[in-house]
C-alpha positions as CSV (number, residue, x, y, z in Angstrom):
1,X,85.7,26.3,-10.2
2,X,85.7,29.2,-7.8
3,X,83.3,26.7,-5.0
4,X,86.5,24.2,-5.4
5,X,89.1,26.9,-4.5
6,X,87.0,28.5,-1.1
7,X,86.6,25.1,-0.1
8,X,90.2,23.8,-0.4
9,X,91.8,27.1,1.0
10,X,89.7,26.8,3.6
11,X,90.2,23.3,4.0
12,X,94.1,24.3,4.2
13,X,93.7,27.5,6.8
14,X,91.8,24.7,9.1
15,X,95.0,22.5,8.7
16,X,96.9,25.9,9.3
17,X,94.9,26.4,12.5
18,X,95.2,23.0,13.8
19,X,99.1,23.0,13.2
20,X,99.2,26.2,15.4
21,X,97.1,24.7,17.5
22,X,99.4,21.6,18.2
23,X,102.5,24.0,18.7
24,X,100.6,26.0,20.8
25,X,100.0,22.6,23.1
26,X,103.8,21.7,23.2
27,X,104.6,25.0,24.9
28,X,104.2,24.7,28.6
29,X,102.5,26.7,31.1
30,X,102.7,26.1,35.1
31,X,99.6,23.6,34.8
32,X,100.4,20.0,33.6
33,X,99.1,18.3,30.8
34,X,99.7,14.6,29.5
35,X,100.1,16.6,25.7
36,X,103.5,18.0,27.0
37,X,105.1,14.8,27.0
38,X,103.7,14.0,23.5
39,X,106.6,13.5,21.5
40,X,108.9,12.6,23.9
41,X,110.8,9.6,22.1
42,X,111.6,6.4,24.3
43,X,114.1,3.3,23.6
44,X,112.0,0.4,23.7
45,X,114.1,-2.5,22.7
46,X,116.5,-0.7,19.8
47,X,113.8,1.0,18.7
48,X,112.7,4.9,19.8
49,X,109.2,5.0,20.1
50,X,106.6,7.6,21.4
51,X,106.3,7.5,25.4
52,X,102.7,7.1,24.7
53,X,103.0,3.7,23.4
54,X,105.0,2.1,26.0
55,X,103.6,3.9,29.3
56,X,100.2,5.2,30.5
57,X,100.1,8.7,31.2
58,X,97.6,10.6,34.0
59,X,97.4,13.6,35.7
60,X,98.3,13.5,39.6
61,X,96.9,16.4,40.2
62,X,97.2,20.1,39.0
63,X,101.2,20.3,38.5
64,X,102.4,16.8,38.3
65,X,101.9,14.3,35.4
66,X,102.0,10.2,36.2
67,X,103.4,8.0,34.3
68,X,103.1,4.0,34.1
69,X,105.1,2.1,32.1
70,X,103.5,-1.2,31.2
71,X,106.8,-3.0,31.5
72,X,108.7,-3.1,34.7
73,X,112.1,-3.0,33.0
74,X,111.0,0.1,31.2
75,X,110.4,2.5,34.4
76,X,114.4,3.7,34.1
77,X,114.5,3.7,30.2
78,X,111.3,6.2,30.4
79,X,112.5,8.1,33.4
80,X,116.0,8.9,31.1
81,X,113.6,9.5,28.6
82,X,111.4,12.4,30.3
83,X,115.4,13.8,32.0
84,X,116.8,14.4,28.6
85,X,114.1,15.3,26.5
86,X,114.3,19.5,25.9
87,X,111.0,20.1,28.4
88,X,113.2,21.2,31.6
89,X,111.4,18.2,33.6
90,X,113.0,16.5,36.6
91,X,110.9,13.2,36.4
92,X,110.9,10.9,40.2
93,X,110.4,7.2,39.8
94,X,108.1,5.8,43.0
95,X,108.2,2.0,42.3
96,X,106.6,1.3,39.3
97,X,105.3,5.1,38.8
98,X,107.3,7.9,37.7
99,X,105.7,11.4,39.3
100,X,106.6,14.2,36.8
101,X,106.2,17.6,38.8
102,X,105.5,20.9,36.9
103,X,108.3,23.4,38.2
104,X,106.8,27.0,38.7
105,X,107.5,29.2,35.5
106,X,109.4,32.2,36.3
107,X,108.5,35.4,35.1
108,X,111.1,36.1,32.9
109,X,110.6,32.5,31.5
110,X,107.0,33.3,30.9
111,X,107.7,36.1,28.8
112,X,110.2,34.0,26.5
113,X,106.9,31.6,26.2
114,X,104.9,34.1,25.0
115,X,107.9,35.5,22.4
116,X,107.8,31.9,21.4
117,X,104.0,31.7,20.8
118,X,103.7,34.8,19.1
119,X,106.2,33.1,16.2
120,X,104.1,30.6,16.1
121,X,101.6,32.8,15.5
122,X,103.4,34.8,13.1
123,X,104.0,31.9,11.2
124,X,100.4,30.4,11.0
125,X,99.4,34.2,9.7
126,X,102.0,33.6,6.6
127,X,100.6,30.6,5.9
128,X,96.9,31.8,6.0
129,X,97.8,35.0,3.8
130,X,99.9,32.7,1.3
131,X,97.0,30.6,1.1
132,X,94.6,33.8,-0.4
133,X,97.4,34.4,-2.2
134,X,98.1,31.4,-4.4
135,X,93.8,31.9,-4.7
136,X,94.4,34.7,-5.7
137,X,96.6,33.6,-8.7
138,X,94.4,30.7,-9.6
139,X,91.6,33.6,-9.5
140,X,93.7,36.0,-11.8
141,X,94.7,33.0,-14.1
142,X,91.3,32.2,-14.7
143,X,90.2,35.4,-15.3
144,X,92.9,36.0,-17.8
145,X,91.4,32.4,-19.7
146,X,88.5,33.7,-19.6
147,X,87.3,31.1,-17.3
148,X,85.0,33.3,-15.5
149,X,84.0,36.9,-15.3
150,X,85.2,39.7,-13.7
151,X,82.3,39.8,-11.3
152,X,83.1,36.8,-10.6
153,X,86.3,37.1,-9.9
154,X,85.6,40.3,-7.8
155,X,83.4,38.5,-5.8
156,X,85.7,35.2,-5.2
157,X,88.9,38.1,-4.3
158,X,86.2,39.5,-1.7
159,X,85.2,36.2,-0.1
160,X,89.0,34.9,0.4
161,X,89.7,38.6,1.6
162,X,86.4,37.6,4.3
163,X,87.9,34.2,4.8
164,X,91.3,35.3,5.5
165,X,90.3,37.6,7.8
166,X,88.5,35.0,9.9
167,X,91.2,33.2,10.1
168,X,93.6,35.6,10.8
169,X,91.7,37.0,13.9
170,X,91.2,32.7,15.4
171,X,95.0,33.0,15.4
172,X,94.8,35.8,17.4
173,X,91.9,34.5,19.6
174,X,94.3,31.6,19.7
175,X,97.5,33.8,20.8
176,X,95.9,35.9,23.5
177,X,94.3,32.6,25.4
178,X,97.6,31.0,25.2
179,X,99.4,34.3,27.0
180,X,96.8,35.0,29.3
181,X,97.1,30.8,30.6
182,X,100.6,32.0,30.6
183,X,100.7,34.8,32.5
184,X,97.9,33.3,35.2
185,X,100.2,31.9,38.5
């Protein structure tokens, strides 16, 4: 019983990890990326659609992002797309390509990101701890059954303690990568 529980809390911190990990990526720093138009949502016929599906994305170079729509009729519908979703981008259609520059963060901007981030953060950490904490109640509730021992149970508090705190400080290695790729020009 106690195996089961490690392995499916820390199945569910990895989950919490990667969740962070993906709202880390949506939160944009001075470098493009092809993740930051991600779920940018596109009409394709009646329809809305990721941007993904309908157009190729590249990177130009360092600060602008390409995009290719596979449909010719779709360049404008993609360009509105990228203009009005919430990212601040001011999309350029060349032909059949649409150049998507970076603007320069500002540095009051940059610390809003990293006030941002750090709720994220915050957020992931809750999860984690409420994560030993249901263990722990499944740990008590056994003990109280008479499931398993009290060294047992000693033991398994201990290792989600150890497990916790492993994935506590990942969110923080996570959190102080994120805000020193912010603060970089």
């Amino acid at each position: 019983m106690i195996p089961e529980l490690k392995k499916t809390s820390e199945q569910k911190m990895l989950k919490s990890l990667e969740a962070l990990k993906a709202d880390l990526g949506k939160v944009r720093t001075g470098r493009a990326h092809t993740g930051i138009l991600d779920h940018v949502q596109v009409d394709y016929y009646g329809s809305m659609v990721p941007i993904t599906q309908v157009a190729n994305i590249t990177l130009i170079d360092a600060r602008t992002i390409g995009v290719q729509p596979w449909e010719k009729p779709m360049v404008a519908k993609v360009e509105k797309a990228i203009r009005d979703s919430d990212l601040g981008l001011n999309p350029a259609s060349q032909g059949e390509q649409i150049r998507v520059p970076m603007p320069a963060l500002t540095e009051e901007r940059r610390r809003d990101l990293i006030k941002v981030i750090k709720h994220e953060g915050e957020n992931a950490k809750v999860a984690i701890r409420n994560l030993r904490r249901d263990a722990i109640s499944h740990l008590k509730e056994a003990l109280k059954k008479k499931e398993i021992s009290e060294d047992d149970e000693r033991r398994a508090l201990d290792d989600m303690q150890k497990l916790t705190d492993r994935y506590v400080a990942e969110v923080d290695r996570m959190l102080a990568e994120k805000e020193k790729d912010l603060m970089a020009i």
